[in-house]
C-alpha positions as CSV (number, residue, x, y, z in Angstrom):
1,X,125.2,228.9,500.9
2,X,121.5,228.9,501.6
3,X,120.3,225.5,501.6
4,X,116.5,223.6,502.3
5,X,116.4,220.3,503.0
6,X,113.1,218.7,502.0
7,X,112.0,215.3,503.7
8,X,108.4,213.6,503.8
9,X,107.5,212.3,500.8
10,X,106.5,208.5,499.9
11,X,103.5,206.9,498.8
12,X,100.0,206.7,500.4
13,X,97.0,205.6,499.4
14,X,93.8,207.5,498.5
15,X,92.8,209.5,502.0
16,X,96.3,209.1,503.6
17,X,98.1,211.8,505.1
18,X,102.0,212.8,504.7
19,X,104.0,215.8,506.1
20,X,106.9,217.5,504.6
21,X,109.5,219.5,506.2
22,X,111.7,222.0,504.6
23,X,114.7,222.9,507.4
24,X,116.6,225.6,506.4
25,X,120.5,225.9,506.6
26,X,122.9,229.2,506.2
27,X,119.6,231.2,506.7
28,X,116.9,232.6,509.6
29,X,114.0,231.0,509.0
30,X,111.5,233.5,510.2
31,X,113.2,236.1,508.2
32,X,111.7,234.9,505.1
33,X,108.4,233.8,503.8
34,X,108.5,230.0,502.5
35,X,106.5,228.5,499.8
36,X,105.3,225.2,498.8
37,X,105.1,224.3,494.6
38,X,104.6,220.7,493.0
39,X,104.9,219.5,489.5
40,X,103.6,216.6,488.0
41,X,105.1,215.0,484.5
42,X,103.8,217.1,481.4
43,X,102.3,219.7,483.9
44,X,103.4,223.3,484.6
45,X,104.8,224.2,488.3
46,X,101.9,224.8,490.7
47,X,102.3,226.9,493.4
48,X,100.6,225.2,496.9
49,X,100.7,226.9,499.8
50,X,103.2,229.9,501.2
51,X,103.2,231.1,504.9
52,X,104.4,234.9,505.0
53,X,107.7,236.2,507.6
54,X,106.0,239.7,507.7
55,X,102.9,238.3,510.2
56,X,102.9,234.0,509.9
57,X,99.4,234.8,507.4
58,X,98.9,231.5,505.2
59,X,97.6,231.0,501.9
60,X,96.6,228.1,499.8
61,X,95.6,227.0,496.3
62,X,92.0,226.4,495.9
63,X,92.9,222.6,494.9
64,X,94.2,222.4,498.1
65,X,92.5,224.5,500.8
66,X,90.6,222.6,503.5
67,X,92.8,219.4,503.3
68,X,96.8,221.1,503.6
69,X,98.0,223.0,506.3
70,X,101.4,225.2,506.4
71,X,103.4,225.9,509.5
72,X,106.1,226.9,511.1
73,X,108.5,226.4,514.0
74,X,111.1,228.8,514.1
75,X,113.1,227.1,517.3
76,X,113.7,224.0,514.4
77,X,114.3,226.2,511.3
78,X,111.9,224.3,509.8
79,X,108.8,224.8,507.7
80,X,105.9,222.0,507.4
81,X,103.3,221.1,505.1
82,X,100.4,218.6,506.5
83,X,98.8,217.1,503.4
84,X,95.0,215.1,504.5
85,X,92.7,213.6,502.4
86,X,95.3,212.8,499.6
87,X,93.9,212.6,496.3
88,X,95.7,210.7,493.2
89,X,96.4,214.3,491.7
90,X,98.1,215.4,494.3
91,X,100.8,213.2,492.9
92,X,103.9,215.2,491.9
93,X,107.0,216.6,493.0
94,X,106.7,218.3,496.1
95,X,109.4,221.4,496.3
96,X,110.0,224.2,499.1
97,X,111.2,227.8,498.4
98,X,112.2,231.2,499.6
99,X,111.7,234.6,499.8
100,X,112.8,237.9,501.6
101,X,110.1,239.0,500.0
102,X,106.0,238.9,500.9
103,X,104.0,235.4,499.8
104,X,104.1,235.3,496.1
105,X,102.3,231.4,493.7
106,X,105.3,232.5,491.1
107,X,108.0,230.6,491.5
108,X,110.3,233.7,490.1
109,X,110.1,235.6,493.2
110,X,111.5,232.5,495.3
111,X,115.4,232.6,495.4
112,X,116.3,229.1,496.9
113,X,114.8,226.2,496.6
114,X,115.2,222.6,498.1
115,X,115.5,219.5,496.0
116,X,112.3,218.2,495.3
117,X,110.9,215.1,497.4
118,X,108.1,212.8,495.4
119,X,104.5,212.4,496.5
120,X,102.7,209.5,495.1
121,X,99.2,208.9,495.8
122,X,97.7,205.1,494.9
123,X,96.1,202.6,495.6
C-alpha cells in the first residue's frame, strides 16, 4: 500500500503562514515527483505547486508563485509546502499526490493521494 500522510493545516489569519507535510509510506520518496492541489466548496480541483524526482525543478500556479514554496527532504520521506502571505482564497482543501511520472497541474496523472488537510484563512 502506498500511503501520504498530510499534516499542517488549521486556520490563520490574513498574512499568516502554515506548512504542510506530505510523508510518504510503502514508497521512496525521491523516486517520484509530488504535487500539491486544493479545492474549495463549488470550485474545481486546482493544481498548486509540484516539485519534479527527475532533477528537484519546482513549479507553481501563478495564484501562488512568490508567496508558496515546495520542498523536499528525502532523509524524512517527506514533502513540504510553505504557504506566506495567506490570502482568504487560499482557503480550501489542501491535498498531496504522486507520480512516477514528470510534474503534471492534472490531477489524472497522480496515482496516490493523501487525505486532504483544511486550510482556512480569516480573520
Amino acid at each position: 500500500q502506498v500511503q501520504l500522510v498530510e499534516s499542517g493545516g488549521g486556520l490563520v489569519q490574513p498574512g499568516g503562514s502554515l506548512r504542510l507535510s506530505c510523508a510518504a509510506s510503502a514508497f521512496t520518496l525521491d523516486y517520484y515527483s509530488i504535487g500539491w492541489f486544493r479545492q474549495a466548496p463549488g470550485k474545481e480541483r486546482e493544481g498548486v505547486s509540484c516539485i519534479s524526482s527527475i532533477d528537484g525543478s519546482t513549479y507553481y500556479a501563478d495564484s501562488v508563485k512568490g508567496r508558496f514554496t515546495i520542498s523536499r527532504d528525502n532523509a524524512k520521506n517527506t514533502v513540504y509546502l510553505q504557504m506566506n502571505s495567506l490570502k482568504p482564497e487560499d482557503t480550501a482543501v489542501y491535498y498531496c499526490a504522486a507520480t512516477s511520472r514528470y510534474c503534471s497541474n492534472y490531477g489524472g496523472d497522480f496515482g496516490s493521494w493523501g487525505q486532504g488537510t483544511q486550510v482556512t484563512v480569516s480573520s
